[in-house]
Backbone as CSV, one residue per row, in Angstrom:
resi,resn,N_x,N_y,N_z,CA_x,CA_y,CA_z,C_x,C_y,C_z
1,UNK,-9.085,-15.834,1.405,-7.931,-15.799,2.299,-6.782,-15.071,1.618
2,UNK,-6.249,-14.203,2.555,-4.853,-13.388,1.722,-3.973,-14.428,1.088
3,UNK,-3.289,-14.312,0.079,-2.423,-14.770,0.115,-0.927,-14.813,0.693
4,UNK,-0.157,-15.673,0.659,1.285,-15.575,1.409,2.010,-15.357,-0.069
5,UNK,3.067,-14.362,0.399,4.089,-13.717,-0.354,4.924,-13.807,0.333
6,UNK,6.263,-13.996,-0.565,7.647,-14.525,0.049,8.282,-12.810,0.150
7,UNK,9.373,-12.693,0.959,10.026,-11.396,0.811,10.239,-10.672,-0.446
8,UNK,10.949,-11.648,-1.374,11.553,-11.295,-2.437,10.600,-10.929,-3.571
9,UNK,9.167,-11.404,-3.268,8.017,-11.563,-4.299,7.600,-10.467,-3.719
10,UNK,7.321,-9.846,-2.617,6.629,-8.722,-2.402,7.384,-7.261,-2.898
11,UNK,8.365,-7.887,-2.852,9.624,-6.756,-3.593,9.633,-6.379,-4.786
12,UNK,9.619,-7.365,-5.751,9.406,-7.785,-6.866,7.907,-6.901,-7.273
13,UNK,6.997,-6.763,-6.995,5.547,-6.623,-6.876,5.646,-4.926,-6.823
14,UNK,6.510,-4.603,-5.519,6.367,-2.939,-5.278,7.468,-2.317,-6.203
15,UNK,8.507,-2.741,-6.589,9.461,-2.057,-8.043,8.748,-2.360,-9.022
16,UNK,7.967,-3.264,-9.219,7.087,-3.242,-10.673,6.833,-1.592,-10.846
17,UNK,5.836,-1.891,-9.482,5.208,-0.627,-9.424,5.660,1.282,-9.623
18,UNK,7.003,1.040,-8.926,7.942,2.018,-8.793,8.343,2.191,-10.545
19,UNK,8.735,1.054,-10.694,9.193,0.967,-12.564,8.287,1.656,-13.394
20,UNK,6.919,1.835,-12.908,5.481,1.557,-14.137,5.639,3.293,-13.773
21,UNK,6.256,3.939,-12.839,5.844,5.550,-12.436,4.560,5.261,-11.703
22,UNK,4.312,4.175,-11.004,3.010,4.232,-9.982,3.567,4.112,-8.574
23,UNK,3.308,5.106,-7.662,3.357,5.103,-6.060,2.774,4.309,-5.331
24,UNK,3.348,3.871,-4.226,2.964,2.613,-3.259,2.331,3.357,-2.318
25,UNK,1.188,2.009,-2.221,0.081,2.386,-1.421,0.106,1.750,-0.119
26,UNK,0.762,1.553,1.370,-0.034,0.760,1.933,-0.770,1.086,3.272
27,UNK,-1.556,0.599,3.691,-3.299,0.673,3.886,-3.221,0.383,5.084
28,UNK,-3.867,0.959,6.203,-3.705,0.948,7.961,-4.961,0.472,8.115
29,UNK,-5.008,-0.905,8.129,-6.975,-1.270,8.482,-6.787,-1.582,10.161
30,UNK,-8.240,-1.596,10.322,-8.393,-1.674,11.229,-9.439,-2.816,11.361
31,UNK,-10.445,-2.788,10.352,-11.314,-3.739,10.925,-11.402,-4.431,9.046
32,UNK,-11.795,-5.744,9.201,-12.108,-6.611,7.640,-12.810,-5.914,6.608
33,UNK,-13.792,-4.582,7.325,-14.727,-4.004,5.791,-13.342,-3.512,4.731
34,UNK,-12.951,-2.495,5.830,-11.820,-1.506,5.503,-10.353,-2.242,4.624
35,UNK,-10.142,-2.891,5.132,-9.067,-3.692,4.552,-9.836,-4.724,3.098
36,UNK,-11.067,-5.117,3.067,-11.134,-5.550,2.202,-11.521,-4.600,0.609
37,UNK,-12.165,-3.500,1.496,-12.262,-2.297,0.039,-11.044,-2.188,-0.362
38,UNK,-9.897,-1.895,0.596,-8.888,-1.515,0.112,-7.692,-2.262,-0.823
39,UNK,-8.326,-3.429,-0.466,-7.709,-5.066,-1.118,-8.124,-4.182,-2.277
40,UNK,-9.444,-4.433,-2.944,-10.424,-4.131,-4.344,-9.732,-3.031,-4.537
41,UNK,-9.560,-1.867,-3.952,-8.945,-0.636,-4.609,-8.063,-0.924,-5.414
42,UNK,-7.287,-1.750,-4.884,-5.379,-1.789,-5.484,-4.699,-1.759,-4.174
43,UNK,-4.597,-1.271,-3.263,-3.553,-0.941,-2.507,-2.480,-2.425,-2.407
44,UNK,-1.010,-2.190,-2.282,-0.345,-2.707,-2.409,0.409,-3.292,-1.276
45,UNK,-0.022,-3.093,-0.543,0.109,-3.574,1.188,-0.900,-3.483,2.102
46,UNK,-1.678,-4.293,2.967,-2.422,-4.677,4.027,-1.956,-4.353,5.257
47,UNK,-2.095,-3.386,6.186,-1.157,-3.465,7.247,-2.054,-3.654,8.431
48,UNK,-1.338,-3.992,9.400,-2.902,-4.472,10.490,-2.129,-4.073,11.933
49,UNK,-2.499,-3.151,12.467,-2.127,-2.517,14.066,-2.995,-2.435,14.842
50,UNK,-2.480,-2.671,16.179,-3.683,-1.785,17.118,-4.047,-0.610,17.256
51,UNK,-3.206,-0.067,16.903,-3.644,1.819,16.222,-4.940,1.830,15.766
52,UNK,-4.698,0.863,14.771,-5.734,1.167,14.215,-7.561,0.628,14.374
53,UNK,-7.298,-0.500,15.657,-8.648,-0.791,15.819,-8.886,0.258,16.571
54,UNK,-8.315,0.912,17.736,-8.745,1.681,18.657,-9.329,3.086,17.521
55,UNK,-8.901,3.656,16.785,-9.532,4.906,15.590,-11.135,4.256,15.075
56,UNK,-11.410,2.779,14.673,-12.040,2.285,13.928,-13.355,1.646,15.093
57,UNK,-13.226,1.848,16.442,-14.009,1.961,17.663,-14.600,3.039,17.907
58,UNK,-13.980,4.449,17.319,-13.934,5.535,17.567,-13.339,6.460,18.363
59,UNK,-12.310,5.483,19.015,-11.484,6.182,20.049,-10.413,6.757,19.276
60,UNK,-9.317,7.660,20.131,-8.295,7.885,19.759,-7.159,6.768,19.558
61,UNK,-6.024,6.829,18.413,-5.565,5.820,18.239,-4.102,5.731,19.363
62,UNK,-4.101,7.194,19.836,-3.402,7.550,20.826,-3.566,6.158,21.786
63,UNK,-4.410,5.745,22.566,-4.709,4.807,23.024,-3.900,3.321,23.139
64,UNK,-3.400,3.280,21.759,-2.442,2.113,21.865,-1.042,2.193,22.203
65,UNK,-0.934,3.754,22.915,0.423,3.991,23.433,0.177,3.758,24.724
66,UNK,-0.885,3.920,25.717,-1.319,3.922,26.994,-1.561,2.324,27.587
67,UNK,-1.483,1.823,28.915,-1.047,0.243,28.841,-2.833,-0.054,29.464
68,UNK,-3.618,0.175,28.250,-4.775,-0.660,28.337,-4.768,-2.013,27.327
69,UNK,-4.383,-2.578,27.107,-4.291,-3.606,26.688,-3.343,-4.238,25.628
70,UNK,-3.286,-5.653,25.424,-2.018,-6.249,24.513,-1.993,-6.199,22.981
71,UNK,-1.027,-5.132,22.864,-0.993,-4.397,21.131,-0.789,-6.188,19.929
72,UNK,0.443,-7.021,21.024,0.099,-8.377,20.049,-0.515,-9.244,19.964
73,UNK,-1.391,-9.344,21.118,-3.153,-10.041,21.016,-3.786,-9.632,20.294
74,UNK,-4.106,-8.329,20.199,-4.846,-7.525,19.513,-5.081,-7.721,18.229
75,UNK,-3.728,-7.739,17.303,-3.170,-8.000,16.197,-3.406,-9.089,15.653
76,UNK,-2.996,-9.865,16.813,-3.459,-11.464,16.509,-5.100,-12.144,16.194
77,UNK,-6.281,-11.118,17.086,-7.555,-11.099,17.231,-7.618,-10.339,15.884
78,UNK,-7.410,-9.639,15.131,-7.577,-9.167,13.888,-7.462,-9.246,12.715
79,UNK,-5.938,-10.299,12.877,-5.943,-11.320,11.817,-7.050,-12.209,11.150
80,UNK,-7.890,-12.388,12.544,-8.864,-13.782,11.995,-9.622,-12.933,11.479
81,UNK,-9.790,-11.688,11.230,-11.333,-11.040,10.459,-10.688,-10.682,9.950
82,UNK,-9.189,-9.855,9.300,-8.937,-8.953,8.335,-8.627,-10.220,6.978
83,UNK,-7.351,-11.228,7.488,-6.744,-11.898,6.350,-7.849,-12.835,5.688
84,UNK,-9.258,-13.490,6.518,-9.539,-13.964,5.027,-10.764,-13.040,4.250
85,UNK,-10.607,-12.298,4.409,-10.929,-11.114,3.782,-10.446,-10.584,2.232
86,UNK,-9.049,-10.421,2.602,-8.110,-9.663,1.974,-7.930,-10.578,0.661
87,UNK,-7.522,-10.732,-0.085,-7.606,-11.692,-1.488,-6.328,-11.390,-2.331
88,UNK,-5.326,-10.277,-2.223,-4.542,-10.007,-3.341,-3.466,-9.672,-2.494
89,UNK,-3.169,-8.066,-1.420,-2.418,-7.563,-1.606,-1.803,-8.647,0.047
90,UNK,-0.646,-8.223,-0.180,0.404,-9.238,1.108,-0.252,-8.265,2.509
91,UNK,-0.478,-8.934,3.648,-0.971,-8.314,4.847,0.397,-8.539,5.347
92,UNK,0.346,-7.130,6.514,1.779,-6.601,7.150,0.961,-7.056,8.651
93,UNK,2.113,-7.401,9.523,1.342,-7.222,10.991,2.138,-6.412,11.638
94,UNK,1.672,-5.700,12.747,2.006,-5.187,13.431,2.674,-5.220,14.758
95,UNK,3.729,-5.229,15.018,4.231,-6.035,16.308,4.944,-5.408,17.493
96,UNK,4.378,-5.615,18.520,5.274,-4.205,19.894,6.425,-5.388,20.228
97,UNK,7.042,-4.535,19.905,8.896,-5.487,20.405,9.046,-5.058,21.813
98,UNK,8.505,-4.459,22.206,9.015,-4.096,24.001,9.053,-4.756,24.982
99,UNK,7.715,-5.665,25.043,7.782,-6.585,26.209,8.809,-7.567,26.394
100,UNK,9.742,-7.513,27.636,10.628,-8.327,27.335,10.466,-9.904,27.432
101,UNK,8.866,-10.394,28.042,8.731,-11.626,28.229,8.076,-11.948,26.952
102,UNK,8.217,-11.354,25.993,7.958,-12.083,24.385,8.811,-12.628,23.574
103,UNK,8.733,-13.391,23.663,9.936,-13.847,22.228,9.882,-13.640,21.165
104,UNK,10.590,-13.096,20.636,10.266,-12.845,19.178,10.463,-13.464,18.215
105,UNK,11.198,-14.199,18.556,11.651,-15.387,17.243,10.197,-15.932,17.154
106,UNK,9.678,-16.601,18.336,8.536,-17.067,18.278,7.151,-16.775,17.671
107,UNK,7.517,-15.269,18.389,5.829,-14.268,17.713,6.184,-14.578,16.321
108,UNK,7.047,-13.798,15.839,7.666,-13.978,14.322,6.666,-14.713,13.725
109,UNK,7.165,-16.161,13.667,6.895,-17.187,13.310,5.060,-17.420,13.391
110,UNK,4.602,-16.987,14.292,2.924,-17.520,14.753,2.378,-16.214,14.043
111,UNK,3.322,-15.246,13.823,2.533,-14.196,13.047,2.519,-14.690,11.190
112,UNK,3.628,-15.369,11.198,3.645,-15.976,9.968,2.482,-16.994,9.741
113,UNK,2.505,-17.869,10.456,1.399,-18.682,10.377,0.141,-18.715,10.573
114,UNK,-0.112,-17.139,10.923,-1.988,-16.880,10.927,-1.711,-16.240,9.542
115,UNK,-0.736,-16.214,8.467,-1.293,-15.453,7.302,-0.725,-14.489,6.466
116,UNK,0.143,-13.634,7.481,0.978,-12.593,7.096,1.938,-12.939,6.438
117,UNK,2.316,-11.460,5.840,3.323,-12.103,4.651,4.215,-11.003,5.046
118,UNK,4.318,-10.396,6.107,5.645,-9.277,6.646,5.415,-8.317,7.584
119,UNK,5.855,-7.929,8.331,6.027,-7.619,10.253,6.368,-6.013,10.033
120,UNK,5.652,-5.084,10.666,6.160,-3.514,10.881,6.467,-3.885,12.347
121,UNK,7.337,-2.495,12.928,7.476,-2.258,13.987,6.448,-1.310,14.545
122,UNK,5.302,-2.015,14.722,4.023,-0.880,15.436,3.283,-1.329,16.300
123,UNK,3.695,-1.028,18.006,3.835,0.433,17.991,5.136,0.595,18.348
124,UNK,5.311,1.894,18.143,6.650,2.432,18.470,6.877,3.338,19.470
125,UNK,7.978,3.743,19.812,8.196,4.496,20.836,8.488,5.791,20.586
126,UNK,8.891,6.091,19.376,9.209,7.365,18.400,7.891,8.383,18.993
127,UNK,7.052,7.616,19.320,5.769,8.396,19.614,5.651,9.567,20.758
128,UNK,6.594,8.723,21.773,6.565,9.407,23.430,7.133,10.386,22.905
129,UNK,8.506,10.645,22.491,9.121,11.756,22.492,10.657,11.409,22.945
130,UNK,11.712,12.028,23.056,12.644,12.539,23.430,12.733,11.801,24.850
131,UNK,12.386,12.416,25.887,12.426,12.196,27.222,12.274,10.755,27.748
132,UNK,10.750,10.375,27.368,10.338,8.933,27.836,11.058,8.015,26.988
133,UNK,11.019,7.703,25.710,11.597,6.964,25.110,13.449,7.088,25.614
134,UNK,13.875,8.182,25.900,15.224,7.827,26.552,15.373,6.403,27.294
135,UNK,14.047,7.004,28.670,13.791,5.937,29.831,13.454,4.239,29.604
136,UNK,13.185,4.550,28.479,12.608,3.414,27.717,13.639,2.233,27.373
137,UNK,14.495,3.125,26.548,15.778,2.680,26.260,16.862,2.047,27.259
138,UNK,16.845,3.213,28.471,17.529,2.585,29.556,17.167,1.236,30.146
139,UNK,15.677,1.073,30.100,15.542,-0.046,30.672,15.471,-1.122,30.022
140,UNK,15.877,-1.173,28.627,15.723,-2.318,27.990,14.425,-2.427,27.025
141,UNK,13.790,-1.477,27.163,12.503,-1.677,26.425,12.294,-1.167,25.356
142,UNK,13.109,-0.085,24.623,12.866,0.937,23.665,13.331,0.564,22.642
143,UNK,13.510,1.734,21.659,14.161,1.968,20.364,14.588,0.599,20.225
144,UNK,16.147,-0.081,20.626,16.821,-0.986,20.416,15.860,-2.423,20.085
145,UNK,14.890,-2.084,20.904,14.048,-3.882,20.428,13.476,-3.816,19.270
146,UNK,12.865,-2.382,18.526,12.581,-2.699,17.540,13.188,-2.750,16.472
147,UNK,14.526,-1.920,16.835,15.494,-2.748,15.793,15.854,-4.382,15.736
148,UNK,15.973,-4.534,16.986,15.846,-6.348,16.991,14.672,-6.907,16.427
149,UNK,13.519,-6.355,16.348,11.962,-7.342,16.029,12.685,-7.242,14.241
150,UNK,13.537,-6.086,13.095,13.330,-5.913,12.308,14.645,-6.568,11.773
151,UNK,15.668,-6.511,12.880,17.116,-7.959,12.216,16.235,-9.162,12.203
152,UNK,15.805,-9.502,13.579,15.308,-10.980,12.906,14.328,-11.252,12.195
153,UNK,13.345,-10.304,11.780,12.805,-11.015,10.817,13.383,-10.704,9.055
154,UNK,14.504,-9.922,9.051,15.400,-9.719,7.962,15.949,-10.909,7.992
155,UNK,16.628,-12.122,9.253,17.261,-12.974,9.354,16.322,-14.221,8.530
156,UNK,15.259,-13.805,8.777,14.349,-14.996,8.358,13.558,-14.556,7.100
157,UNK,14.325,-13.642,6.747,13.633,-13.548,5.145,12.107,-13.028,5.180
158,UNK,11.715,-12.228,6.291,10.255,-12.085,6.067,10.222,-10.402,5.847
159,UNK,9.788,-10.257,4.982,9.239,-8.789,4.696,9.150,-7.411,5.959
160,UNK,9.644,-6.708,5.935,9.662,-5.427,6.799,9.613,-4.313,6.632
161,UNK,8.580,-3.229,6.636,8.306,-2.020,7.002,8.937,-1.357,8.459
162,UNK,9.772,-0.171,8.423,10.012,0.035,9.442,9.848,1.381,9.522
163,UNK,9.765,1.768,10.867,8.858,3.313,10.940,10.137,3.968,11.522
164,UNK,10.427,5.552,11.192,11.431,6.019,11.662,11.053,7.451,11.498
165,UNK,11.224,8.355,12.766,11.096,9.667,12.947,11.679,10.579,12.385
166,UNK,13.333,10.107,12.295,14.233,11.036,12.223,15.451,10.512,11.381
167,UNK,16.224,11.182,10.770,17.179,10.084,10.147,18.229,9.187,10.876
168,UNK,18.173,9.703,11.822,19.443,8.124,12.658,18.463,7.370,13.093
169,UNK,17.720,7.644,13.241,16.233,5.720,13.087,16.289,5.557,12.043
170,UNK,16.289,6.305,10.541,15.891,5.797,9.519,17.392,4.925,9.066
171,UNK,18.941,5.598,9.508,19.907,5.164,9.488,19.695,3.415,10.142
172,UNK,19.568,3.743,11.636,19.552,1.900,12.263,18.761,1.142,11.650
173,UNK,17.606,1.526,10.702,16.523,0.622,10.418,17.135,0.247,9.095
174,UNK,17.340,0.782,8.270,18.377,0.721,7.152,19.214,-0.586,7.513
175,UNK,20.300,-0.488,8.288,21.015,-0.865,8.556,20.843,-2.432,8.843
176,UNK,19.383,-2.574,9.780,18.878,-3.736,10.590,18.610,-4.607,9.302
177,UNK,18.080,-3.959,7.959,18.330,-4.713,6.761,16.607,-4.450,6.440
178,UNK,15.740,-3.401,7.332,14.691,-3.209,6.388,14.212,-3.142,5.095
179,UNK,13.142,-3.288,4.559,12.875,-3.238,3.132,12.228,-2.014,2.623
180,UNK,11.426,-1.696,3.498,10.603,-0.417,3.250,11.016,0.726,4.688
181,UNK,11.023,1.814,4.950,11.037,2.869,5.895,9.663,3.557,5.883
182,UNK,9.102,3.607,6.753,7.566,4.578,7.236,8.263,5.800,7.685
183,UNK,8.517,6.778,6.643,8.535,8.411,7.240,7.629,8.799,8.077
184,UNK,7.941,8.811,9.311,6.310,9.362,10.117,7.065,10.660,10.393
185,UNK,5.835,11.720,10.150,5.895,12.965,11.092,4.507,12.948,11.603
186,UNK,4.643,12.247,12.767,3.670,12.459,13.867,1.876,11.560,13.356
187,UNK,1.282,12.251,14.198,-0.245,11.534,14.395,-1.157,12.431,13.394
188,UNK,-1.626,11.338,12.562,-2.431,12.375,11.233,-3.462,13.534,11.949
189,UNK,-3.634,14.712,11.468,-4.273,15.837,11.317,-5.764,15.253,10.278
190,UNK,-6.528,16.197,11.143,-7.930,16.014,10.551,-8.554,15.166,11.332
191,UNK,-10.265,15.280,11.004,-11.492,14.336,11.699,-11.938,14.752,12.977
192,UNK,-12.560,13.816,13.845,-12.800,13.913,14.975,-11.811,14.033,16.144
193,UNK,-10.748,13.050,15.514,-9.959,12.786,16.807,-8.423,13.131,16.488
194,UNK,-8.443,13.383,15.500,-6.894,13.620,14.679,-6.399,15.096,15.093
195,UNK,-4.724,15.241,15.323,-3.940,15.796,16.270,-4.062,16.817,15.438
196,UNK,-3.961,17.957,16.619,-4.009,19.400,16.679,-3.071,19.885,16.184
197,UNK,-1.461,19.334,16.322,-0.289,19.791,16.672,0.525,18.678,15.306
198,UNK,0.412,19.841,14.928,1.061,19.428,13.374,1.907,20.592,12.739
199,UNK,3.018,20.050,11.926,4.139,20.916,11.107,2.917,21.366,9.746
200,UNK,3.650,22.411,9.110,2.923,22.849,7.668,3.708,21.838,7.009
201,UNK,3.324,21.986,5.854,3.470,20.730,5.157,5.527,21.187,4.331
202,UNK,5.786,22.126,4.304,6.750,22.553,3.641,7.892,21.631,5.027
203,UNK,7.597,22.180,6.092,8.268,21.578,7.123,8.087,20.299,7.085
204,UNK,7.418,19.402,7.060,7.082,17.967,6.760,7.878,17.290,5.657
205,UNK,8.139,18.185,4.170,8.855,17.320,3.680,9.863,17.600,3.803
206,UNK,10.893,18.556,3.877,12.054,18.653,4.587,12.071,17.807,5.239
207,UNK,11.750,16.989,6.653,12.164,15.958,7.625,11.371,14.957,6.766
208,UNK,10.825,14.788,5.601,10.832,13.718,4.895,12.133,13.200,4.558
209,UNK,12.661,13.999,3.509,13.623,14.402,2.668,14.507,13.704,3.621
210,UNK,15.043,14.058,5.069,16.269,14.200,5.195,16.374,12.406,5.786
211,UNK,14.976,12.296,5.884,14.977,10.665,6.105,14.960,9.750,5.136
212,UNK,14.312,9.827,4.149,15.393,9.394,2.571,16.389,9.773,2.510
213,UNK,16.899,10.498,2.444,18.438,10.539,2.492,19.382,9.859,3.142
214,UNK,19.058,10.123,4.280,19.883,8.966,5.295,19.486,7.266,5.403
215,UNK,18.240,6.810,5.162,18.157,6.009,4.856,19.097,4.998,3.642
216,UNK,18.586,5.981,2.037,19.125,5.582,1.303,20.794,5.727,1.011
217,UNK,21.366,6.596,2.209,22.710,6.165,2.143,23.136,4.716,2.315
218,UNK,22.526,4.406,3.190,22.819,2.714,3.312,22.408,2.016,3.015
219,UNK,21.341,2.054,2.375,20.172,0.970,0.949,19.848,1.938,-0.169
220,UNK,20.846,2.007,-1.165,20.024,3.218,-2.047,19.149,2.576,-2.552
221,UNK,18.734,1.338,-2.517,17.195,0.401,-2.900,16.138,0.725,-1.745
222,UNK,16.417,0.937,-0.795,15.267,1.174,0.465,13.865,2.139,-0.315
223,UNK,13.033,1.415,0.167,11.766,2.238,-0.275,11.236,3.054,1.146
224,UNK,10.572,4.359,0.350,9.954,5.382,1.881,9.042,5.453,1.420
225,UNK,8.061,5.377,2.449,6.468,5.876,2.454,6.166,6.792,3.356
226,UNK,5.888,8.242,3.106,5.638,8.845,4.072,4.137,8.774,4.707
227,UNK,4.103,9.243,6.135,2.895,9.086,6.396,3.225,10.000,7.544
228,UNK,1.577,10.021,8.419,0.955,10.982,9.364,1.171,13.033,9.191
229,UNK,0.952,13.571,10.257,1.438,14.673,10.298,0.423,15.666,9.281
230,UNK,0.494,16.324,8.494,0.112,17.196,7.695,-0.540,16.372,5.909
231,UNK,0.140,15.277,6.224,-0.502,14.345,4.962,-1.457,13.279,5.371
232,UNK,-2.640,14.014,4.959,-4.183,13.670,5.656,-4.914,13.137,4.600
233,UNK,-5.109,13.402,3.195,-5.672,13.526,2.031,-4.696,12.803,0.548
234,UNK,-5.684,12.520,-0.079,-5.106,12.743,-1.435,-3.787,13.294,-1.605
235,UNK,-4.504,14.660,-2.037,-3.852,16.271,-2.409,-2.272,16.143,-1.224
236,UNK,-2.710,16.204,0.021,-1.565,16.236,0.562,-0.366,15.247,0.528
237,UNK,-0.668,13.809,0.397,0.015,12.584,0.326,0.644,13.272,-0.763
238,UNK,0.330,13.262,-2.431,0.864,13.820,-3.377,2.128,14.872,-3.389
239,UNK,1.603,15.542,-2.547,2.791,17.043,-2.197,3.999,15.955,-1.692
240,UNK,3.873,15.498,-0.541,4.605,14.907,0.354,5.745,13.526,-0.926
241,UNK,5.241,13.284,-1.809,6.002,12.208,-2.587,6.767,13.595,-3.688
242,UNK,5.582,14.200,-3.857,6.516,15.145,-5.470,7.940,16.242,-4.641
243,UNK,7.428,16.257,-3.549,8.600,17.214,-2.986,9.500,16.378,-2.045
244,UNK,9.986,15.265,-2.331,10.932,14.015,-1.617,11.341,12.727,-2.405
245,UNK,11.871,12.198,-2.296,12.538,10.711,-2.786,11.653,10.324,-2.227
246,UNK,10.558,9.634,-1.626,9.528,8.856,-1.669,9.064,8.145,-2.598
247,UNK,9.091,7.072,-2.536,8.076,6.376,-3.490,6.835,5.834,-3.221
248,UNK,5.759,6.185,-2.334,4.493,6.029,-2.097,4.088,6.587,-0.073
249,UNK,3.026,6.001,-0.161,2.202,6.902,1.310,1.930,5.981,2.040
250,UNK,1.339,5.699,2.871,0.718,4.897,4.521,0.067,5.356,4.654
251,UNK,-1.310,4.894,4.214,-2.447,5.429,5.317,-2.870,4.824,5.866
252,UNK,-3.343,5.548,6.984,-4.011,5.397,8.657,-5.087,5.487,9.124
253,UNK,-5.332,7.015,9.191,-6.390,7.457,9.518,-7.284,8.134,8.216
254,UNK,-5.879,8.390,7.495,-6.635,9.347,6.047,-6.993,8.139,5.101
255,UNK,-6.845,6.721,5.311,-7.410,6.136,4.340,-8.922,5.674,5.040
256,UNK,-9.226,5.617,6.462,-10.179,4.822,6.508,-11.101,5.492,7.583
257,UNK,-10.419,6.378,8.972,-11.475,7.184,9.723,-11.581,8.673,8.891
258,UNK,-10.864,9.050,8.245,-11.300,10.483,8.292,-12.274,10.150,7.369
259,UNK,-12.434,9.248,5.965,-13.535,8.799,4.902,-14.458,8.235,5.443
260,UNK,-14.297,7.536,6.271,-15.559,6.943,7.211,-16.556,8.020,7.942
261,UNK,-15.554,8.908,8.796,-16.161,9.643,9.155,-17.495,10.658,8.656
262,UNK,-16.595,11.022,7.293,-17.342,12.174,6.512,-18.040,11.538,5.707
263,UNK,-18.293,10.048,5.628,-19.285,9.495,4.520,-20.192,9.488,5.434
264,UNK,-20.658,8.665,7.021,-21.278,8.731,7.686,-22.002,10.206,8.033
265,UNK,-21.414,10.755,8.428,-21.885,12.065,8.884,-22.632,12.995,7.718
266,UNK,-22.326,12.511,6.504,-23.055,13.081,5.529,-23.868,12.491,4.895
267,UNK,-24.276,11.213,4.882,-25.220,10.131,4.746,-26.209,10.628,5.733
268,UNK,-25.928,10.566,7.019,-26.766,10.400,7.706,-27.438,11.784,8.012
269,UNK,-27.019,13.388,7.517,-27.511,14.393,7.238,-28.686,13.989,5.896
270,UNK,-28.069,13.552,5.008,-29.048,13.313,3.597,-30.520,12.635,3.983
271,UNK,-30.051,11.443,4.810,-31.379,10.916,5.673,-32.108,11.558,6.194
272,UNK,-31.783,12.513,6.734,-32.297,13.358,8.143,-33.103,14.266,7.578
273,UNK,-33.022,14.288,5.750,-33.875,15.525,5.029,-34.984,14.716,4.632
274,UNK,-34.897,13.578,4.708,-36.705,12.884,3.943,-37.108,13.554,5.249
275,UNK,-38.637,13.452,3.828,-40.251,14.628,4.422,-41.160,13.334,4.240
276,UNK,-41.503,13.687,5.379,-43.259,12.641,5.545,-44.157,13.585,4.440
277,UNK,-43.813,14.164,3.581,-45.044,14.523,3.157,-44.492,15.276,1.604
């Protein structure tokens, strides 16, 4: 069973790390295999979304933006196979602040008590774009709640990752009293199902960059992890930290479908060469 980590201990845990010159790792599972290799690896955060079961089905993870089903059921159904699994590193959950007939104080709390040891804002709305997420906003459903899902659980001392596009998200999330910031530029590149429509990577850390920056104007302690977009790999995650104030990566798809993918598909070529004779 994971263990529970207090805010301040998980903090404690990732500046070790930052101190030692080692980059933070944390890990987008989707299903208990995945999250538990990644426990054994090292990784230094557990994170658990519906993003990510829908990639780990084989669908697109796109999917958990579209209203086929409940992103905090989901989460909740994944808990029971990922956390007693997991053995070391603190599991993150994932939580859609939009619906307005959820309470959140409440979820909060029941997300605490299946296990977790700290709440992202996923999914987000950063995703739609410009236009819809406006509409979003107007009606009460957008941007603004997930700054609320990330005050109160700052209010209650529980650990927070918060995802931000641009620097005045990375500014409000800052602000809301986050601990960590998720640099996203966009939906990872590469694999089967991974987005077409991606920045070069020079462009990527620039709108890294300018989201550390603004972030750490108002927490110069705030930690960034960049993720999606053009940092698919290793090699690329690397670029993305040496050319930004970053102190570690998020993976998603590049920690667990695009490796899945290409271990399968090349396993099962190697098979395909035994000779009856």
């Amino acid at each position: 069973m994971a263990k529970k980590y207090t805010r301040s201990q998980i903090l404690e845990r990732l500046n070790a790390q930052i101190n030692l010159g080692r980059s933070i790792l944390m890990f987008g599972a989707g299903i208990g295999l995945t999250a538990k290799c990644a426990d054994i690896g090292g990784a230094d955060l557990i994170a658990v979304y519906s993003t990510a079961r829908y990639r780990m089905i084989g669908q697109s993870t796109l999917l958990a933006w579209l209203p086929y089903g409940d992103a905090n059921e989901c989460v909740a159904k994944m808990a029971r196979e990922i956390i007693p699994v997991v053995k070391e590193a603190p599991c993150i959950a994932g939580i859609g602040a939009h619906n307005p007939a959820l309470d959140l104080d409440k979820w909060l709390d029941e997300m605490m008590d299946l296990g977790f040891s700290g709440i992202t804002n996923e999914p987000f709305v950063g995703l739609y774009g410009e236009f819809f997420a406006g509409q979003l906003e107007a009606a009460g459903i957008g941007f603004s709640r997930e700054v609320n899902l990330i005050e109160k659980a700052h209010k209650k001392d529980i650990f927070t990752v918060a995802w931000a596009f641009n620097p005045e998200e990375a500014k409000t999330m800052a602000a809301a009293g986050a601990d960590v910031i998720g640099a996203i530029i966009g939906v990872t590149a590469g694999g089967l199902t991974g987005s077409r429509y991606v920045v070069n990577l020079e462009e990527a850390v620039t709108e890294v960059q300018k989201i550390c920056t603004a972030a750490k104007a108002v927490n110069p302690d705030i930690i960034i992890l960049t993720h999606g977009g053009p940092f698919k790999d290793v090699e690329t995650a690397q670029y993305s930290i040496n050319h930004s104030s970053a102190a570690g990566y998020a993976s998603g798809s590049s920690g667990e479908r695009i490796p899945t993918e290409k271990a399968v598909i090349d396993l099962t070529r190697a098979y395909k060469k035994m000779s009856l004779i």
